[in-house]
C-alpha positions in Angstrom: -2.8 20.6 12.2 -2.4 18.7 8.5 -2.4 21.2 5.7 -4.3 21.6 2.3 -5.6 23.4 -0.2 -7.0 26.3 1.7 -3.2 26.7 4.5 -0.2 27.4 4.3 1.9 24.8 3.1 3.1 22.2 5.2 6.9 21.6 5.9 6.9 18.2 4.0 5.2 19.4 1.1 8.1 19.6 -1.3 8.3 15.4 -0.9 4.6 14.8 -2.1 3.5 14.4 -5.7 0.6 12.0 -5.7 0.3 11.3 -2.1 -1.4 7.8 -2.2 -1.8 5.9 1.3 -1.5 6.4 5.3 0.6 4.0 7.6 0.6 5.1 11.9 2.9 2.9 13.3 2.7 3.2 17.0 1.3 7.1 18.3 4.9 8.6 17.0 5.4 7.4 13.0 2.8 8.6 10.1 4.5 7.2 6.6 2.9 8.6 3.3 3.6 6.9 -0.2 4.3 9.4 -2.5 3.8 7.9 -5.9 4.9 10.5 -8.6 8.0 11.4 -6.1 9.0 7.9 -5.8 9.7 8.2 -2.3 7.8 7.3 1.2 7.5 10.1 3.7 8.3 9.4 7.5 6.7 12.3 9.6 6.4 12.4 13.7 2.9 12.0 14.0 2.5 14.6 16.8 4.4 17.6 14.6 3.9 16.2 11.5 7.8 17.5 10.9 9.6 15.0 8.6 11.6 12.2 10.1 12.8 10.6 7.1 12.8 10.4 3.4 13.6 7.3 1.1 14.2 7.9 -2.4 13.6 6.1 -5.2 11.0 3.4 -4.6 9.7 3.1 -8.5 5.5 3.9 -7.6 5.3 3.3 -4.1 1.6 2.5 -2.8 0.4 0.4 -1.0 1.7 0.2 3.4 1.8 -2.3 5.9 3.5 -2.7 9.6 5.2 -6.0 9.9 6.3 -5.9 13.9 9.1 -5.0 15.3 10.3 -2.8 12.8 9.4 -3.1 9.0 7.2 -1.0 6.8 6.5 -2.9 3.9 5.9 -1.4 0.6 4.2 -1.9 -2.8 6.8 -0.9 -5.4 4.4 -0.9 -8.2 6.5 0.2 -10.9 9.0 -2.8 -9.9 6.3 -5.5 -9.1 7.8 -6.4 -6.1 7.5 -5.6 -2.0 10.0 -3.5 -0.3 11.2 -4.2 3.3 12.1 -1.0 4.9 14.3 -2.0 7.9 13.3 1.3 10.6 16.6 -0.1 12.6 18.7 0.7 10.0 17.2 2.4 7.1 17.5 -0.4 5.0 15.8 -1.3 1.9 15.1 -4.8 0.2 12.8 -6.6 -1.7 11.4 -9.5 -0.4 11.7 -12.8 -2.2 8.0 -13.6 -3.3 7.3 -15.2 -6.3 4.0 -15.2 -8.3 3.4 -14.5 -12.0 0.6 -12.0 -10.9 2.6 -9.8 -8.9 2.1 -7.4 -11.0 1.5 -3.6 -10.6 1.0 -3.9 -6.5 -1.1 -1.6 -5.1 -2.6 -2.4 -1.6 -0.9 -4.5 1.0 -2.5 -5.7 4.5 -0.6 -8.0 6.7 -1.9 -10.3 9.3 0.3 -11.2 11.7 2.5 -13.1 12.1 3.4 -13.5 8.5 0.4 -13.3 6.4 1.0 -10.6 3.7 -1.8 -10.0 1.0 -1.2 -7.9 -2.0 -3.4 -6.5 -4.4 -2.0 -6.2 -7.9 -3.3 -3.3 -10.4 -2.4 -4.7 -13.5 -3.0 -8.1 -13.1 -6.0 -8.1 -11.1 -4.7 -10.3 -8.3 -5.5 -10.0 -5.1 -2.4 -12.8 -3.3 -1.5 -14.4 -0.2 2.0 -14.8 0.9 3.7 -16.5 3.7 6.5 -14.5 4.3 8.8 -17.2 6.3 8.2 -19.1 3.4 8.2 -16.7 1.0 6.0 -18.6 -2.1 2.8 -17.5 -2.9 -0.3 -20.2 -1.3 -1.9 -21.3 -5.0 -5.0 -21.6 -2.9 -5.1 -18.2 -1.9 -5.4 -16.2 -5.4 -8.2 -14.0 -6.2 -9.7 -12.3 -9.4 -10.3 -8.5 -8.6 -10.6 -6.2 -11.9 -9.1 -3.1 -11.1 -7.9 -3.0 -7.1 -6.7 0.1 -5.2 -7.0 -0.6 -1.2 -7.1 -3.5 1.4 -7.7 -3.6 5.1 -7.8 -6.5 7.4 -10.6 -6.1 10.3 -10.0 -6.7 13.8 -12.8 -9.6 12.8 -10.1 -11.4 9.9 -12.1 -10.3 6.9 -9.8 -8.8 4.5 -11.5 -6.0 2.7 -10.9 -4.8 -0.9 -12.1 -1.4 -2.6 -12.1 -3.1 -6.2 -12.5 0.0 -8.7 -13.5 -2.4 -11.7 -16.4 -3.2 -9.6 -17.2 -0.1 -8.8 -17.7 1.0 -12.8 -19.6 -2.2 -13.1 -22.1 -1.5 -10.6 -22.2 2.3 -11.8 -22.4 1.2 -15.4 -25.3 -0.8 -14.0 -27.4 1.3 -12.2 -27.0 3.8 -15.5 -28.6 0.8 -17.4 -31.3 0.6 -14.9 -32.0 4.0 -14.6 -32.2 5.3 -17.9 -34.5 1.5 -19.0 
């Protein structure tokens, strides 16, 4: 049962202000980002009882699964990816470099070490190699205002691009009231 408006609260209430995106790792983990907390929410996915909390994540976002065991996370008030560690609880930002990491919102990875990021502010949407850890110059997009990603089971990486969205809206206004 997931609460909401119209239940009782749920357990894990308390840790979300802003709730912003789902990760299900496996049948057993559900992580939510919690932006106005700061903090990413681990819940057993068949209780829904908390698991873990970690603090102080400056605007988490964006969640991806990078096998075995990392959850990776856009910090979007630090402009950088976080590498949560489930082995050990540990937290780090991983090394990527690009002027337009900035304000990243949406992650999707492709395995085995594709990351793409979607960054708010700068309206990048970026491919890293993580091994490598340098953003590929070839893979850079222009995206005017972009909130989620998802990468099919087909390899088409899909963005919700909320700039477009007020473009096309703005458009059909113009057409409609012509």
């Amino acid at each position: 049962r997931l609460w909401g408006r119209d239940s009782a609260p749920g357990p894990f209430r308390a840790f979300l202000r802003g709730p912003e995106h789902l990760l299900l790792v496996g049948d057993d983990s559900l992580f939510v980002s919690s932006l106005h907390n700061d903090t990413l929410l681990h819940l057993d996915a068949k209780t829904l009882h908390v698991v873990d909390v970690f603090p102080d994540l400056d605007g988490p976002l964006g969640l991806a699964f990078r096998p075995p065991t990392t959850v990776l996370v856009a910090s979007y008030r630090r402009d950088q990816i976080l590498a949560l560690d489930l082995s050990d609880r540990s937290i780090r930002p991983l090394p990527l470099a690009d002027p337009y990491l900035l304000g990243p919102a949406a992650l999707a990875f492709d395995p085995p070490s594709s990351l793409y990021v979607a960054c708010y502010d700068s309206g990048a949407l970026l491919h890293f190699d993580l091994p490598a850890a340098a953003s590929r110059d070839d893979a850079r997009a222009r995206l005017h205002l972009p909130r989620r990603l998802n990468l099919s089971d087909h390899d088409v990486l899909h963005s919700a691009d909320l700039g477009a969205l007020d473009r096309d809206r703005a458009a059909a206004r113009g057409a409609l009231s012509a």
